[in-house]
LUMFI-211269 format. One record per residue (C-alpha): x, y, z negated; residue in one letter. Coordinates in steps of 0.5 Angstrom, whole numbers, padded with zeros to 4 digits. Example, Ala and Ser with C-alpha at 12.3 -4.5 7.8 and 13.67 -1.06 7.14 Angstrom:
% LUMFI-211269
<xx 0025&yy -0009&zz -0016&code a>;
<xx 0027&yy -0002&zz -0014&code s>;
***
This chain:
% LUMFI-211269
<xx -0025&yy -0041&zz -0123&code x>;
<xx -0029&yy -0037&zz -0119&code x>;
<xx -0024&yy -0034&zz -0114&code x>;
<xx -0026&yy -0035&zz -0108&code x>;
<xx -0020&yy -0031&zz -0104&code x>;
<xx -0018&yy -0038&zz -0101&code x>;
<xx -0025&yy -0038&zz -0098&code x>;
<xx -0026&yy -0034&zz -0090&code x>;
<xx -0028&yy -0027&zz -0091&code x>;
<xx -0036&yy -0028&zz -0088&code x>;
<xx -0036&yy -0021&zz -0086&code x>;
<xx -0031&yy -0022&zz -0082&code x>;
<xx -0033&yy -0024&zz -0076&code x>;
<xx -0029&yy -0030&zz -0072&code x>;
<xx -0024&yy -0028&zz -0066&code x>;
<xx -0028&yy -0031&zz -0061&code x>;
<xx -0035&yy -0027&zz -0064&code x>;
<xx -0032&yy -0021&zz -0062&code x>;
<xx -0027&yy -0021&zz -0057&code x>;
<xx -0030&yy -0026&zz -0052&code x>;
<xx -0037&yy -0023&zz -0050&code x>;
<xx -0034&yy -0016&zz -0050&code x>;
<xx -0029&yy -0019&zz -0045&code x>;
<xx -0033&yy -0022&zz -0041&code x>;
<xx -0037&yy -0017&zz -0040&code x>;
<xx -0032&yy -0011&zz -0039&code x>;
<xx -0030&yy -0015&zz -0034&code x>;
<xx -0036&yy -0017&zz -0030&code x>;
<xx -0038&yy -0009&zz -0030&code x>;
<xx -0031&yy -0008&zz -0028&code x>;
<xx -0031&yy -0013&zz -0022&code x>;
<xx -0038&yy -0010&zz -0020&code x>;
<xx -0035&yy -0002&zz -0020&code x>;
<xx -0029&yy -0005&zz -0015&code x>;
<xx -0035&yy -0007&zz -0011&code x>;
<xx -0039&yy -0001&zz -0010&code x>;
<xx -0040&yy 0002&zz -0005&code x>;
<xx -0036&yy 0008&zz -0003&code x>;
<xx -0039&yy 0013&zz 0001&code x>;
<xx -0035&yy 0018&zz 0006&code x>;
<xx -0036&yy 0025&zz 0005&code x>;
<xx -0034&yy 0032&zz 0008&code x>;
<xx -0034&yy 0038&zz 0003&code x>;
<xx -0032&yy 0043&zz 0009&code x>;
<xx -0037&yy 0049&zz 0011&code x>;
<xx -0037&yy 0053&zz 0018&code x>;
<xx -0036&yy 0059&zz 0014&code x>;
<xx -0030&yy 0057&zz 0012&code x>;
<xx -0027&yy 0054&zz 0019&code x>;
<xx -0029&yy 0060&zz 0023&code x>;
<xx -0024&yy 0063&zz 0020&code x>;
<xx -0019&yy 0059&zz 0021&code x>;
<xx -0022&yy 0058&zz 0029&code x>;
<xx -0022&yy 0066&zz 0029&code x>;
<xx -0015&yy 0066&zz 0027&code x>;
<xx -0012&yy 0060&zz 0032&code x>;
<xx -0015&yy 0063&zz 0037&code x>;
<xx -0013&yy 0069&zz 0038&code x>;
<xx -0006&yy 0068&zz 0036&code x>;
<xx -0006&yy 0062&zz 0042&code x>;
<xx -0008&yy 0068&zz 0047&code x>;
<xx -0003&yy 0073&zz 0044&code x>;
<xx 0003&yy 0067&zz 0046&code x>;
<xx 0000&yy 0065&zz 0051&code x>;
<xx -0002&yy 0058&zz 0048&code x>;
<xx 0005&yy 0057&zz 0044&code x>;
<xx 0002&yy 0058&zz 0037&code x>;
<xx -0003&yy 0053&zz 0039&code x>;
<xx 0001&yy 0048&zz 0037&code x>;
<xx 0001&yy 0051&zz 0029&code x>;
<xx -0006&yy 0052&zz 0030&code x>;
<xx -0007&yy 0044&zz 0032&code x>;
<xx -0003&yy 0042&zz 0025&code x>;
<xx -0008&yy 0048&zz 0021&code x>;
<xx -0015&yy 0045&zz 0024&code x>;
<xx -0013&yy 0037&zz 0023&code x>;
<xx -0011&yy 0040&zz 0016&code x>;
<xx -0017&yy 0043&zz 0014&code x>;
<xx -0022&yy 0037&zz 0016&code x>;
<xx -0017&yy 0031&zz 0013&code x>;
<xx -0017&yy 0036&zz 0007&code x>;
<xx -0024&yy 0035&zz 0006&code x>;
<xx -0026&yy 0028&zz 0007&code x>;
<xx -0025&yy 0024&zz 0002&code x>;
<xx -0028&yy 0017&zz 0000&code x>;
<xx -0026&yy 0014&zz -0007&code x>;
<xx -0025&yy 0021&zz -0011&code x>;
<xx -0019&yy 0021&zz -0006&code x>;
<xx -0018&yy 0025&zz 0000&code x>;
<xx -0013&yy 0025&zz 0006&code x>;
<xx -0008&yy 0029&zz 0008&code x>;
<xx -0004&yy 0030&zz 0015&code x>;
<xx 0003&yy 0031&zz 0017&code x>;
<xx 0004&yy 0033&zz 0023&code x>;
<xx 0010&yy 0038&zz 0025&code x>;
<xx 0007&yy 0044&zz 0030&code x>;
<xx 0014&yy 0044&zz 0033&code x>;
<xx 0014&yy 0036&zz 0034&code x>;
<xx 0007&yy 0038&zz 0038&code x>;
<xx 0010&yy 0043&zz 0041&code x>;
<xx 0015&yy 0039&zz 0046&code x>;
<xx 0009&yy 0034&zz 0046&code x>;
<xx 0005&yy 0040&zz 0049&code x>;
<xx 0011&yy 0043&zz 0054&code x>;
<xx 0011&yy 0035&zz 0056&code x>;
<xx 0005&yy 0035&zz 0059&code x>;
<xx 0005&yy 0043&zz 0062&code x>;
<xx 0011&yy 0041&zz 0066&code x>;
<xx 0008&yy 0033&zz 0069&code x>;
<xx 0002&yy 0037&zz 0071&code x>;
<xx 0005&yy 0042&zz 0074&code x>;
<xx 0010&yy 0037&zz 0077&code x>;
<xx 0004&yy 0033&zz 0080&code x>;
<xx 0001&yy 0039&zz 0082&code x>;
<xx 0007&yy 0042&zz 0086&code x>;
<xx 0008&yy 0035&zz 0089&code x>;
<xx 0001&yy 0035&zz 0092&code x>;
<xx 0002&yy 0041&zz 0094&code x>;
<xx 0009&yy 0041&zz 0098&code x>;
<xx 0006&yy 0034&zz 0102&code x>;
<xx 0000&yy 0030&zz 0101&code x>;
<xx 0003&yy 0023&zz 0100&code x>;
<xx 0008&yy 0027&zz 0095&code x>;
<xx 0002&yy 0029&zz 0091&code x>;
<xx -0001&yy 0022&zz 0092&code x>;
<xx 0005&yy 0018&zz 0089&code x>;
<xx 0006&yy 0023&zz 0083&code x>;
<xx -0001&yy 0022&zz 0081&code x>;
<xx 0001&yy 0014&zz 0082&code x>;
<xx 0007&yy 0015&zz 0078&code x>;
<xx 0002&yy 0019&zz 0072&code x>;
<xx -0004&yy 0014&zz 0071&code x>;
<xx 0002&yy 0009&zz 0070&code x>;
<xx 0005&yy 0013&zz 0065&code x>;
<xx -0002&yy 0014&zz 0061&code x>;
<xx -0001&yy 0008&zz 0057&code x>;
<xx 0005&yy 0010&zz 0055&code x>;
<xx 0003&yy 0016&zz 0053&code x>;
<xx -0004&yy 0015&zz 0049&code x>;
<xx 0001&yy 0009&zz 0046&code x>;
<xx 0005&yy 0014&zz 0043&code x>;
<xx 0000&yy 0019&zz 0042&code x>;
<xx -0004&yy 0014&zz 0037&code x>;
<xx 0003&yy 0013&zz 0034&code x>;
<xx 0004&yy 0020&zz 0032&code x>;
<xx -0003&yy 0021&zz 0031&code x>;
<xx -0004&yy 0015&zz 0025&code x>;
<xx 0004&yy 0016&zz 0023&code x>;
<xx 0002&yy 0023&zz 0020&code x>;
<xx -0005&yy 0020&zz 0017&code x>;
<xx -0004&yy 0019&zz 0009&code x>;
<xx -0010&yy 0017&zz 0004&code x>;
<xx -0006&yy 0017&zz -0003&code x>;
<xx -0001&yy 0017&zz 0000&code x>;
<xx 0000&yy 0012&zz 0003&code x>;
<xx 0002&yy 0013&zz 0011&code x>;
<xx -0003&yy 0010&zz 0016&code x>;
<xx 0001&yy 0006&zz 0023&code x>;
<xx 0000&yy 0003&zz 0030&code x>;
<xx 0004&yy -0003&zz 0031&code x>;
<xx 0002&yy -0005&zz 0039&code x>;
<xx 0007&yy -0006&zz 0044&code x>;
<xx 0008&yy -0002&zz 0050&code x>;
<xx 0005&yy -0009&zz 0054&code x>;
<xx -0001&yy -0009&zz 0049&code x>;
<xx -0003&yy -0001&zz 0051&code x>;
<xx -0002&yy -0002&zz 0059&code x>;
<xx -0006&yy -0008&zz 0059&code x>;
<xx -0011&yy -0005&zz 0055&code x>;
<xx -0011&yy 0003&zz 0057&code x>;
<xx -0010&yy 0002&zz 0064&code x>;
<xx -0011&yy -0005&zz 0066&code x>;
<xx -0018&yy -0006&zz 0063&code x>;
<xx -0020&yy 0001&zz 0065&code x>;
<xx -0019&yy 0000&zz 0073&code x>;
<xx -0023&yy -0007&zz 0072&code x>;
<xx -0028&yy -0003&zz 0069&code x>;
<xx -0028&yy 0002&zz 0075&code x>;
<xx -0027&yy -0004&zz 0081&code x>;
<xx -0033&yy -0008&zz 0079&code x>;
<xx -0037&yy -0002&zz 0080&code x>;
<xx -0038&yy -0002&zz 0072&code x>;
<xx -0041&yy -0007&zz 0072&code x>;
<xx -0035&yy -0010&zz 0066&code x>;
<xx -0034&yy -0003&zz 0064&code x>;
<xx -0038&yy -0006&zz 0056&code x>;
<xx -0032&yy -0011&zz 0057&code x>;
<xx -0026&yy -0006&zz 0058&code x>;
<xx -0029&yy -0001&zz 0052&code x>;
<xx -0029&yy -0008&zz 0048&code x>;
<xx -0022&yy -0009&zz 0049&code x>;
<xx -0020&yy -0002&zz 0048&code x>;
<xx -0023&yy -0002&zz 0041&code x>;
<xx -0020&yy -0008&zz 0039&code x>;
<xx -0013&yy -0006&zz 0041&code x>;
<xx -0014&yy 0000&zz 0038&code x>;
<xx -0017&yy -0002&zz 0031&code x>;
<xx -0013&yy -0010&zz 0030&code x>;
<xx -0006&yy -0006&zz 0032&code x>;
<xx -0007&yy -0001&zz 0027&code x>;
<xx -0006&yy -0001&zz 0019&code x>;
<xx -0005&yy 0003&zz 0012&code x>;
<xx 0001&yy 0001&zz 0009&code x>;
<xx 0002&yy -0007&zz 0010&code x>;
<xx -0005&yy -0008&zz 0011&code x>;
<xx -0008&yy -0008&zz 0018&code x>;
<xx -0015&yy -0007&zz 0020&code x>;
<xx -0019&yy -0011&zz 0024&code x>;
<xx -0024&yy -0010&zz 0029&code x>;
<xx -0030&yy -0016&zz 0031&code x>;
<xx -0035&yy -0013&zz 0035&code x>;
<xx -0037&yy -0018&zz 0040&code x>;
<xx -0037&yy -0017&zz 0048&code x>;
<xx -0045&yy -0018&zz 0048&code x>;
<xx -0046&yy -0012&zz 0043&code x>;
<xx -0042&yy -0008&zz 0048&code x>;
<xx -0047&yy -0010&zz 0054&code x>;
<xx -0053&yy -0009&zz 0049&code x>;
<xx -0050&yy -0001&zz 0047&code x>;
<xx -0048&yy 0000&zz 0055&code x>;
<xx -0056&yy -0002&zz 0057&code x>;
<xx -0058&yy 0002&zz 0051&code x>;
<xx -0055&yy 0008&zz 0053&code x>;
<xx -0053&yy 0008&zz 0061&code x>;
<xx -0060&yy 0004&zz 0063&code x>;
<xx -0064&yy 0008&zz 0058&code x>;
<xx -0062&yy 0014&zz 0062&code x>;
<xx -0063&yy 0010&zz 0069&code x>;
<xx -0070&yy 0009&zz 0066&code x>;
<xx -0073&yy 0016&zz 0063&code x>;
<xx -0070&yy 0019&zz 0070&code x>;
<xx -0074&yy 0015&zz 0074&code x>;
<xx -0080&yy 0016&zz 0070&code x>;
<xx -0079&yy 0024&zz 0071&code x>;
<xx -0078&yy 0024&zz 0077&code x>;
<xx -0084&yy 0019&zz 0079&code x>;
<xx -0088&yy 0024&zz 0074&code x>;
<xx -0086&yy 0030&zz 0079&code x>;
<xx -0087&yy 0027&zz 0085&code x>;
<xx -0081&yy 0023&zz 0087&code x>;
<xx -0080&yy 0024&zz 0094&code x>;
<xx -0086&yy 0027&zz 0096&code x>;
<xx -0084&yy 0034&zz 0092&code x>;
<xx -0077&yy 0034&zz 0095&code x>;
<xx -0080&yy 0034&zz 0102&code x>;
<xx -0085&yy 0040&zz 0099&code x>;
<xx -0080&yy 0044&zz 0097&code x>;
<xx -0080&yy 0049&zz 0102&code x>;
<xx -0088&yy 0050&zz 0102&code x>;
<xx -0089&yy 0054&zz 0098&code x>;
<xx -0086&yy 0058&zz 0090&code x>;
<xx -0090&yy 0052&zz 0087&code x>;
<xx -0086&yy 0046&zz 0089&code x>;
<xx -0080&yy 0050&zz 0087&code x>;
<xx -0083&yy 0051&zz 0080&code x>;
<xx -0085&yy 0044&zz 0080&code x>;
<xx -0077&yy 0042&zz 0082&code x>;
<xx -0075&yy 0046&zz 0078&code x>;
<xx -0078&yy 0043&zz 0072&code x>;
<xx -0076&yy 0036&zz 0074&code x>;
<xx -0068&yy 0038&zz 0073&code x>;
<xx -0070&yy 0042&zz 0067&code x>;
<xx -0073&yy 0035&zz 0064&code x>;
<xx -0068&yy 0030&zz 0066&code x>;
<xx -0062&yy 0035&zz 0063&code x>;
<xx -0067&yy 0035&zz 0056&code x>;
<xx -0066&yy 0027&zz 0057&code x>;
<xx -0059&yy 0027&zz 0059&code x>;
<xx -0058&yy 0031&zz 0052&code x>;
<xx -0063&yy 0026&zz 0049&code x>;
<xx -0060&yy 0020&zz 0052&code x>;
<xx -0053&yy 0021&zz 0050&code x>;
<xx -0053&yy 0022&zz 0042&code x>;
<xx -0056&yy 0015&zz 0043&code x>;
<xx -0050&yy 0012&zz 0046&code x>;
<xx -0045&yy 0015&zz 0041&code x>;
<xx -0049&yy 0013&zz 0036&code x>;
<xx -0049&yy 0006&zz 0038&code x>;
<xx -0042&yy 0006&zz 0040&code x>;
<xx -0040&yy 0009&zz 0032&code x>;
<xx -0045&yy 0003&zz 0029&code x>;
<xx -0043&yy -0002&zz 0033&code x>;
<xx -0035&yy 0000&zz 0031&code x>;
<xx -0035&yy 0001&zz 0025&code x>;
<xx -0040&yy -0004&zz 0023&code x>;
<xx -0035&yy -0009&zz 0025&code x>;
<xx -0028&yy -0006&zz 0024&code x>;
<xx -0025&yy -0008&zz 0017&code x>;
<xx -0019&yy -0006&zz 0013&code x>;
<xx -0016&yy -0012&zz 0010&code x>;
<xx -0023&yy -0015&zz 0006&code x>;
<xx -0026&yy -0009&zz 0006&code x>;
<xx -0031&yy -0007&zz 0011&code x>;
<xx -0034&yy -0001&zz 0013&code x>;
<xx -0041&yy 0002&zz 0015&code x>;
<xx -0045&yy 0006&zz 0019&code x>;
<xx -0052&yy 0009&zz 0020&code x>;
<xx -0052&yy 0014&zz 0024&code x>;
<xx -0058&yy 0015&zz 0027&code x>;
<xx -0061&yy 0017&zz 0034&code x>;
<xx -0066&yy 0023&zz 0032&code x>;
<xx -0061&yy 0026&zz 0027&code x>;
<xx -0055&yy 0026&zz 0032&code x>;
<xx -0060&yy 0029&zz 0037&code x>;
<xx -0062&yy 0034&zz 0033&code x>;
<xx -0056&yy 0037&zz 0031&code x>;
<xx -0053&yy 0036&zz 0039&code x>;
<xx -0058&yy 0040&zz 0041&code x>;
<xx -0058&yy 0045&zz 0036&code x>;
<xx -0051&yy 0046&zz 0037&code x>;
<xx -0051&yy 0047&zz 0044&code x>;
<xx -0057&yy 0053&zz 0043&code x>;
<xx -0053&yy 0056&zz 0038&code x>;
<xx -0047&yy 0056&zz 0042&code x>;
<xx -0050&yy 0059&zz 0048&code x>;
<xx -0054&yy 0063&zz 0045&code x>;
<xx -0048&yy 0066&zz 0040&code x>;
<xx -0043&yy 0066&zz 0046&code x>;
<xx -0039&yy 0061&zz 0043&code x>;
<xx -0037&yy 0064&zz 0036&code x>;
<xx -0042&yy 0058&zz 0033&code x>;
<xx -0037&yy 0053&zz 0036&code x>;
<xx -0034&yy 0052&zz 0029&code x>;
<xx -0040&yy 0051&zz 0026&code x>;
<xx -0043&yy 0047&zz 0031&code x>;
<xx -0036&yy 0042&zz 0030&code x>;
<xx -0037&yy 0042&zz 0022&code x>;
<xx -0044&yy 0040&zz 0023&code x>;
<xx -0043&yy 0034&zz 0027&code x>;
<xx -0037&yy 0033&zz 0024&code x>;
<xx -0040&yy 0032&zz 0017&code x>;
<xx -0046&yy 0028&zz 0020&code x>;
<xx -0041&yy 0023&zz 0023&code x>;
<xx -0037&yy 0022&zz 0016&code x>;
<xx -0043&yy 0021&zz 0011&code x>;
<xx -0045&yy 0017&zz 0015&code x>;
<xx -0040&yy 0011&zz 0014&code x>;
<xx -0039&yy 0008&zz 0008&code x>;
<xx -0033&yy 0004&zz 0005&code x>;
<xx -0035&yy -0003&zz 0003&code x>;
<xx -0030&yy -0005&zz -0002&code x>;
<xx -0028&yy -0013&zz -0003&code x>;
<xx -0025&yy -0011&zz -0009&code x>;
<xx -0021&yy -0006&zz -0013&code x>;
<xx -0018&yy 0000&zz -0008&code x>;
<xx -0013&yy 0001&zz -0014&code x>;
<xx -0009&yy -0006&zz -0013&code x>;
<xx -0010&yy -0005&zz -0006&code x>;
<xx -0006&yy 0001&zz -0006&code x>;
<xx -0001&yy -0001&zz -0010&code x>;
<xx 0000&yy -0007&zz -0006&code x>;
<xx 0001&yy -0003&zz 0000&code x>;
<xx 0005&yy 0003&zz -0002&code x>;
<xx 0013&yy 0001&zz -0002&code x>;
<xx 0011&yy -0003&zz 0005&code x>;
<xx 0008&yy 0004&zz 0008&code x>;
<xx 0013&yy 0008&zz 0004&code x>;
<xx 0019&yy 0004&zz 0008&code x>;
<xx 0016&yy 0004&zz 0015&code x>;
<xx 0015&yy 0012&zz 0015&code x>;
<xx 0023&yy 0014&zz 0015&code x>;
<xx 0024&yy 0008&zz 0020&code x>;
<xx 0020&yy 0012&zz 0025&code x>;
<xx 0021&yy 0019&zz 0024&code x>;
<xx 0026&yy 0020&zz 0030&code x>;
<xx 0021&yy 0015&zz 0034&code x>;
<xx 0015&yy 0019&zz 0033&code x>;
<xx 0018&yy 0027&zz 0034&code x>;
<xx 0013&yy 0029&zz 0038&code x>;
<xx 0005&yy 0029&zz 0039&code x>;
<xx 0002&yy 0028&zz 0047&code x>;
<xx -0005&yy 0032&zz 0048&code x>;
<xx -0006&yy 0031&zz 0054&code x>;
***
């Protein structure tokens, strides 16, 4: 009479009190992992690279350059190797005898062009015509090779522009630039990049480039007239004309000169880690990879740093600070980006990967050779 065992058991709580809430929220902090920040990192060390670089070296003089084309293969391996986003590295694929015709290619057209001007003069002039022709075929298929052989989990990056795109944009744009005395020159880069970056991909997925024209005006004025600015000071500040005139009168002047071109070389090397950075920003803040964005905070001061240090130690070593110096910028520049995630990297991946997998044995033959010129 008292049997309850019909009666729900109280202790147990009811499907939806369990399940639900949990649910929810594994599946909000889910959402918010796939959406953090992945920051780019490079793990490499000068010590390290030095003994690679020592022994691509020597080995390139000892055969008279032939083994350059394995020690390009061993350098581009060991940077992919160590940077790595999302607990994830890349890799590189390049085949050194496949870079090698590439390197012979382009040892026999300029020594072509160089015996052509030197048997006549018009010769000379129609070779180098024939060759500024040829330089959009010639980065066009360099870009074809160099993304073709970038893997990241696997998966194959790729270049999809037309010859017409790379003409248009390599070598048309470049001489507008050049035409209208620099002037359309921030245009010209514009066109470059967006080329490049809307007509690249990660499997089926494409990138896609955004930065506007007026952002590459303000870059170029940035740079170009924040030099045009700084050198005018500094020779005002040392006499302008009046010390080119009293250059002869006595070992003062001659010091005085020679400072003026001290401080401008300074400022040309301050100058220019302003330029790149604002380049790097101004690219990457505006590249993106399906819905995924990226972000770069390069900044002047660091760049600056590390660029004249670099520089001092490589002249004070004799070169053989080179790879450190290579490490070290190349650290600052990739930790410097930031992958900003739309959503989970994995469905991504998984999206993309048969896609990439069919494309890279449809351009095998195609892609047999890297051009380094």
């Amino acid at each position: 009479m008292n049997d309850h065992s019909d009666l729900p058991d109280a202790t147990v709580p009811p499907p939806s009190a369990s399940n639900e809430p949990g649910t929810f929220a594994t599946a909000l902090r889910d959402s918010a992992d796939h959406r953090a920040p992945q920051a780019f990192s490079f793990s490499g060390r000068g010590s390290e690279y030095f003994r690679i670089w020592i022994v691509n070296l020597l080995l390139s003089v000892v055969t008279l350059g032939i083994y350059s084309a394995w020690a390009k293969v061993r350098r581009l391996r060991y940077f992919y190797d160590n940077t790595s986003v999302a607990g994830a590295s890349f890799d590189y694929h390049g085949n050194p005898v496949a870079i090698l015709k590439g390197r012979i290619l382009a040892v026999v057209l300029l020594v072509a062009y160089q015996l052509a001007g030197y048997i006549n003069i018009l010769l000379g002039l129609i070779a180098a015509l024939i060759l500024m022709l040829a330089s959009p075929w010639l980065i066009w298929r360099s870009l074809q090779f160099k993304l073709y052989n970038t893997s990241y989990r696997g998966i194959r990056f790729g270049f999809r522009g037309s010859f017409g795109g790379a003409f248009k944009n390599f070598l048309l744009w470049p001489m507008i630039g050049v035409f209208s005395v620099g002037l359309l020159m921030p245009m010209a880069a514009q066109r470059f990049k967006r080329f490049q970056h809307n007509e690249t991909r990660f499997g089926s997925t494409h990138f896609s480039f955004h930065g506007s024209v007026g952002a590459f005006y303000l870059a170029y004025l940035a740079g170009i007239g924040g030099w045009i600015a700084g050198s005018a000071l500094i020779v005002i500040s040392f006499g302008g004309m009046a010390l080119f005139r009293a250059i002869e009168s006595g070992a003062g002047s001659i010091l005085a000169f020679a400072l003026m071109l001290l401080a401008l070389y300074v400022w040309s090397f301050l100058i220019i880690p302003l330029w790149l950075t604002l380049l790097q920003n101004l690219v990457w803040n505006n590249t993106r990879l399906g819905e995924h964005r990226f972000q770069s905070r390069m900044r002047w001061g660091r760049t600056a740093f590390i660029l004249l240090t670099n520089v001092l130690g490589i002249a004070v070593t004799l070169g053989l600070f080179t790879p450190f110096a290579q490490v070290r910028m190349m650290r600052y520049r990739i930790e410097s980006l930031t992958l900003l995630p739309a959503g989970s990297l994995d469905d991504f991946i998984a999206s993309s990967e048969s896609p990439g997998s069919a494309t890279g044995e449809g351009l095998g033959d195609l892609l047999d050779f890297d051009l380094s010129m």
